[in-house]
C-alpha positions in Angstrom: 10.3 0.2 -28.6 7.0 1.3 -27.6 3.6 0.6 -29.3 2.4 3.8 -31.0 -1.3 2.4 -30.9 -3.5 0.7 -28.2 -3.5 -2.6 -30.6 -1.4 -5.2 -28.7 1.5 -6.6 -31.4 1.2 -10.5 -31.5 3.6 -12.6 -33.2 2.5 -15.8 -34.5 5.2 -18.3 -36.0 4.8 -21.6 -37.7 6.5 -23.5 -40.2 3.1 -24.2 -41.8 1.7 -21.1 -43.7 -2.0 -22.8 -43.8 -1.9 -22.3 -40.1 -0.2 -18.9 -40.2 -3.2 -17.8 -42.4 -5.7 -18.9 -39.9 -4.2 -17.6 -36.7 -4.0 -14.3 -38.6 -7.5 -14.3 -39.3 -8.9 -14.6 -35.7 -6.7 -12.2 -34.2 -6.2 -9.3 -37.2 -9.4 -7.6 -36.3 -8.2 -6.5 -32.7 -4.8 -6.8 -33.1 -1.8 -5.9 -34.6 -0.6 -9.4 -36.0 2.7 -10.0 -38.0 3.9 -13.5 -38.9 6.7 -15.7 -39.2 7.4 -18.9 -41.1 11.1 -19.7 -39.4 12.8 -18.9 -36.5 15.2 -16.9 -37.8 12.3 -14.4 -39.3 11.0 -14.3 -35.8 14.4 -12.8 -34.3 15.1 -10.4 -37.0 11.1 -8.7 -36.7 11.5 -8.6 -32.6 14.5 -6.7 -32.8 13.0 -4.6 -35.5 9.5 -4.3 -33.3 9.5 -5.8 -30.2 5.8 -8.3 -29.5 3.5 -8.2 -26.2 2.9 -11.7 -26.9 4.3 -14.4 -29.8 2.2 -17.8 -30.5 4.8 -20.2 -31.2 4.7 -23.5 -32.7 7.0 -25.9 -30.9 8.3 -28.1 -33.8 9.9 -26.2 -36.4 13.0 -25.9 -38.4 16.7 -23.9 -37.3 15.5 -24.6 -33.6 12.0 -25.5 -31.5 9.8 -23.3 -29.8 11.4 -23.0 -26.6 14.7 -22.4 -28.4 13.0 -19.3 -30.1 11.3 -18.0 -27.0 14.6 -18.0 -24.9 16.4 -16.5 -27.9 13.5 -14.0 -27.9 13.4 -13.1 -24.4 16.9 -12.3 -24.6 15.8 -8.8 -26.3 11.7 -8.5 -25.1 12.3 -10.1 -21.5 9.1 -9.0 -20.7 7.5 -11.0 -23.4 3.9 -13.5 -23.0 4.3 -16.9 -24.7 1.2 -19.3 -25.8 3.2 -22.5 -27.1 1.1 -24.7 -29.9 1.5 -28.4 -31.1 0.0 -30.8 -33.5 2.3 -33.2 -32.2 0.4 -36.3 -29.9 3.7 -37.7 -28.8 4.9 -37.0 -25.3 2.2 -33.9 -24.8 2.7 -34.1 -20.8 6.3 -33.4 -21.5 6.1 -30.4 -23.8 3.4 -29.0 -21.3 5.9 -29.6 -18.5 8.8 -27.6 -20.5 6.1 -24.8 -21.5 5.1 -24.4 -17.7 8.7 -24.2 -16.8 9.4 -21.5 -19.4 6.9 -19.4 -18.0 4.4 -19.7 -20.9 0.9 -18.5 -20.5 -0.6 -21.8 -22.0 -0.2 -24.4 -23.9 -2.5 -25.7 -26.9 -3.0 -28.8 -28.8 -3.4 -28.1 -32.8 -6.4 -28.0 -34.4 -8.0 -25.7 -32.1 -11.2 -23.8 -31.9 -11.0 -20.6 -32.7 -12.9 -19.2 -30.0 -10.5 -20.9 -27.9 -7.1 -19.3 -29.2 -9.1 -15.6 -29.3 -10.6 -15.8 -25.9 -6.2 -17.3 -24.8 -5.0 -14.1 -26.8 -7.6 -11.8 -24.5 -6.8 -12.6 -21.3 -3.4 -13.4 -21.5 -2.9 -9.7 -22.5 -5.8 -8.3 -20.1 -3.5 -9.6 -17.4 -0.5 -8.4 -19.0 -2.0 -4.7 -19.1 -2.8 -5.9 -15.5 0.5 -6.1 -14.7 2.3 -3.7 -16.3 -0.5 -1.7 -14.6 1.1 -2.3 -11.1 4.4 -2.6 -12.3 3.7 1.6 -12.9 2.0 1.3 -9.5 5.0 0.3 -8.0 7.4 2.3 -9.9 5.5 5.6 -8.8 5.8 4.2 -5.1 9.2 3.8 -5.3 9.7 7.3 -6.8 7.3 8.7 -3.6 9.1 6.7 -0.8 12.6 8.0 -2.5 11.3 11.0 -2.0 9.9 10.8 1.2 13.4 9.2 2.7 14.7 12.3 1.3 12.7 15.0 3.1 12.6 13.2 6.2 16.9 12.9 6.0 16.2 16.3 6.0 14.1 16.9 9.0 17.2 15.3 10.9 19.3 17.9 12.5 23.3 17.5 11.3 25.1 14.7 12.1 28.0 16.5 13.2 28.1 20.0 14.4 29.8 22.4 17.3 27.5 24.2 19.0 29.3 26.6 20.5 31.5 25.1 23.3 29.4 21.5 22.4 30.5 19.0 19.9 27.5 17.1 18.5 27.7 14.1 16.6 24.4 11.9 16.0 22.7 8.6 13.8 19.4 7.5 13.0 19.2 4.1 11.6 16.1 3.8 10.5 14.4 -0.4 10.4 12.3 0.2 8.1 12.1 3.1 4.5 10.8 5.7 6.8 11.3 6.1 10.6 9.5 7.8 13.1 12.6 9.0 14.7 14.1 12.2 15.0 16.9 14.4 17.0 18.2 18.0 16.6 20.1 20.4 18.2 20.6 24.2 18.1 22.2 27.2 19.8 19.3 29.5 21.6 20.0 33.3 22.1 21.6 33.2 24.8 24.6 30.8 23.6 23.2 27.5 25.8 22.5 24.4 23.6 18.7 22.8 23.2 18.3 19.7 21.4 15.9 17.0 21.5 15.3 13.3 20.5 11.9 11.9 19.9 10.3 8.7 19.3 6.9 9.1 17.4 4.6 5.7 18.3 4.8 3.7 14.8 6.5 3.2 11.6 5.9 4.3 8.5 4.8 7.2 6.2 2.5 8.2 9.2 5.5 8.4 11.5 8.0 10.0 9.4 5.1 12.7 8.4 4.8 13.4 12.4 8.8 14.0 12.6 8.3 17.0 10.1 5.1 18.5 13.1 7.9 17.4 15.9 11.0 19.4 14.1 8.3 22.4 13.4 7.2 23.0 17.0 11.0 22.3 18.4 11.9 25.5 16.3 8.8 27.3 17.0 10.0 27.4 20.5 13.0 29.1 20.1 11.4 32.7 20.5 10.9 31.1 24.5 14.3 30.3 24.3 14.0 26.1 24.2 12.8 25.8 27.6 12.7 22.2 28.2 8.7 22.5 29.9 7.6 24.7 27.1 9.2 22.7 24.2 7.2 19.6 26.1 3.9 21.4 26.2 4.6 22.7 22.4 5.2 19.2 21.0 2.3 17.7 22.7 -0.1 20.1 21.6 1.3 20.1 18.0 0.0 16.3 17.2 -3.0 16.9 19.1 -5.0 17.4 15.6 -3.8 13.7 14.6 -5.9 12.0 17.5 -5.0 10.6 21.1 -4.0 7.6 19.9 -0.7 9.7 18.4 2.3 9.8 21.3 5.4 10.8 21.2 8.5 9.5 23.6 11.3 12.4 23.6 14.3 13.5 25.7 14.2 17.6 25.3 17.6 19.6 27.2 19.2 22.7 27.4 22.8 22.6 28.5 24.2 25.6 30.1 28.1 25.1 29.9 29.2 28.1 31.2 26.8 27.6 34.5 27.5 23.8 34.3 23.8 23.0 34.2 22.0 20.3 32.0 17.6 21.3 32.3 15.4 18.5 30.6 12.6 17.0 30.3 12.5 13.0 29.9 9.1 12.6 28.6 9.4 8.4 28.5 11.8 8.1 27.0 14.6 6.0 28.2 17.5 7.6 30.7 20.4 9.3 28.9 23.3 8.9 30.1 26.0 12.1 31.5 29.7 11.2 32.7 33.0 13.0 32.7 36.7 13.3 32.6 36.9 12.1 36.2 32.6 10.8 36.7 31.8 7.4 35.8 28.7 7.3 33.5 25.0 7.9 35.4 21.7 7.5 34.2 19.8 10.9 33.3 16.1 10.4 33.9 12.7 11.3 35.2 9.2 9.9 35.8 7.9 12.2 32.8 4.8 11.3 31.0 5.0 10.7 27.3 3.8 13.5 24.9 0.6 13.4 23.9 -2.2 15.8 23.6 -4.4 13.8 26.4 -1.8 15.3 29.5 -2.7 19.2 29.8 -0.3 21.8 29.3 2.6 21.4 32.9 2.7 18.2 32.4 5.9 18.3 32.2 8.6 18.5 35.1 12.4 20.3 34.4 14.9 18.3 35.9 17.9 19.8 36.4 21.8 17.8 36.9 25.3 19.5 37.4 27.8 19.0 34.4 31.2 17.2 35.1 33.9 18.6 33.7 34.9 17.4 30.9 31.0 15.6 30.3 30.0 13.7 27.8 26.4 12.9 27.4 24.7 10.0 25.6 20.6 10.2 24.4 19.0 7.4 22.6 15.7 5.9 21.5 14.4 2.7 23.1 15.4 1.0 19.8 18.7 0.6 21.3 18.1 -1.2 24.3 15.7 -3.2 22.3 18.1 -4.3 20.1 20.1 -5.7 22.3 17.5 -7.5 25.0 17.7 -5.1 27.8 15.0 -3.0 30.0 15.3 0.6 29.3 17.9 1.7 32.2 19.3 -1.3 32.1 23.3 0.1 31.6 25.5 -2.9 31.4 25.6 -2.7 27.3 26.0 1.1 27.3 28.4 0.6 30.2 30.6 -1.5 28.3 30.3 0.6 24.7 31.3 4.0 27.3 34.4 2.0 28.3 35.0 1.3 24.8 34.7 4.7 23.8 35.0 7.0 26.7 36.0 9.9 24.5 31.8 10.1 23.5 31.0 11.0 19.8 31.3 9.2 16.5 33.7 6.3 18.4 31.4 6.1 21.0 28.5 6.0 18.2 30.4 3.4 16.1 31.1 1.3 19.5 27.4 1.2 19.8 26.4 0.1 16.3 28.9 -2.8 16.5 27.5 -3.9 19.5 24.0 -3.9 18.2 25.1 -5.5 14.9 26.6 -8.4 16.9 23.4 -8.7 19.4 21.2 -9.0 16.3 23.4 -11.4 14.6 22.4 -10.9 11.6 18.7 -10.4 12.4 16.6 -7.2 11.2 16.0 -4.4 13.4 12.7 -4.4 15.3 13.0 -0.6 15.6 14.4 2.6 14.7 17.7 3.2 16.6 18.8 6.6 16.6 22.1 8.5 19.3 22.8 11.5 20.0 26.2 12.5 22.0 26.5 16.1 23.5 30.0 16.4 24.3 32.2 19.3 26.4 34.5 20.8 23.9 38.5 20.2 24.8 
């Protein structure tokens, strides 16, 4: 239940009433105190009204002061303890057990009253403290869930047919928000384009740039996706978040009908294009990354025949990463094709094993995201 004024609620209980009466008295004025000779008192008004904070004696009839609190906690686990004593036996052990139950502090009986007033005060300034940030954190939470959300969103479908393409992709993300993204999409004229892109970073910053990066990739579709002009698009698009703001992406266009992959490897690490009958080759350039810094033509279209049958792999440097090799290094993509020469969501499972058994157990260091492009049968 919660408090319908700004007065904190503070339990006091003692088996001796002289000492109720006097706790009462230095806390009424700010508080809102209620009392409780026994135990048993004490359990029935904390269900009734749950206390920010109870002062407990720790000798007392039906059970002891710790006995209470636990018993209390059970219902207000949130609740702030001051144990008291007039008890001068074994004081080093009861301030051990108070300390161990999380109490806020621990006082010998008689005590000043300015003492017990000023322990009331800041035990519940730190209390609004934390409740404070425990909002704080809450609200966070609630922001991040929704940012995860919209950026989930931002990522194109993680299965699709374009056309004569079958397109299956992943993003696993190392952290709450990546700055990875792929996509994919018919143009006019029935050829596929699709992208992957790395933004430099982590974090809210990142993930916010994958929304500019998924903008301009669509904004180029009136110029038909060409792979130069989505390059000089992207580039430009981050331009208003300061040269220190790259972005690493693989941009293509894939022609089936002509046989004919066009892209742009701005780098990013070399996909990688086999077939039916075509061991696996790596698909790459000597590109520049994208960033606002290179002038518009920066860009070079590279342009590879399609084997039949072709299946093509595009992934972030995460992967390679992951795994301890050199981007182009093929040896662990060599062995996840074999695995899975079909392409697709095998060929994307094959690769997250492998990862999972590299790491052993470790955290990614980096978003890993893979995206297969594969001929229709």
């Amino acid at each position: 239940m919660q408090r319908t004024s700004g007065r904190a609620r503070i339990l006091i209980v003692d088996d001796e009433p002289g000492m109720l009466r006097a706790a009462e008295r230095i806390l009424a004025d700010e508080h809102e105190v209620v009392t409780a000779g026994l135990p048993s008192r004490a359990l029935a008004q904390a269900v009734e009204r749950p206390p920010d904070l109870v002062v407990c004696d720790i000798r007392m009839p039906e059970m002891d002061g710790f006995e209470l609190v636990t018993a209390l906690r059970r219902t207000c686990p949130d609740l702030d303890v001051i144990f008291m004593t007039g008890s001068h036996t074994d004081p080093d052990e009861h301030l051990v057990r108070a300390i161990r139950g999380q109490a806020f502090y621990f006082i010998q009986k008689p005590f000043d009253r300015r003492v017990l007033a000023a322990l009331v005060s800041r035990c519940l300034e730190l209390r609004a403290l934390r409740q404070a940030e425990r909002a704080h954190t809450r609200r966070l939470e609630q922001e991040l869930a929704e940012a995860r959300v919209f950026q989930r969103a931002m990522l194109g479908p993680g299965e699709a047919r374009l056309g004569p393409v079958r397109v299956e992709a992943r993003c696993d993300a190392c952290s709450e928000l990546g700055g990875d993204l792929y996509d994919a999409t018919l143009t006019h004229e029935g050829r596929v384009a699709f992208v992957v892109a790395d933004v430099r970073g982590h974090g809210a910053s990142a993930a916010l740039l994958t929304a500019v990066v998924k903008s301009a990739f669509h904004a180029s579709a009136g110029e038909g996706f060409d792979p130069r002009k989505v390059a000089d698009r992207l580039a430009e698009s981050i331009g208003p978040f300061g040269d220190d703001r790259f972005i690493t992406a693989f941009i293509g266009r894939l022609d089936v009908g002509a046989g004919v992959l066009e892209y742009v490897g701005a780098g990013h690490p070399p996909a990688l294009l086999w077939g039916a009958q075509e061991p696996a080759r790596p698909i790459e350039s000597a590109d520049p990354i994208l960033s606002s810094a290179f002038p518009r033509g920066s860009w070079a279209v590279h342009r590879t025949t399609l084997p039949r049958g072709f299946r093509l792999l595009v992934y972030t440097d995460g992967l390679p990463e992951a795994v301890g090799e050199r981007q182009g290094d093929s040896a662990f993509l060599a062995g996840a094709v074999r695995e899975a020469p079909e392409g697709g969501a095998a060929l994307i499972e094959a690769l997250r094993r492998r990862v999972a058994a590299a790491l052993g157990g470790r955290p990614q260091s980096d978003d890993i995201t893979v995206l297969t492009l594969s001929a229709e049968d």
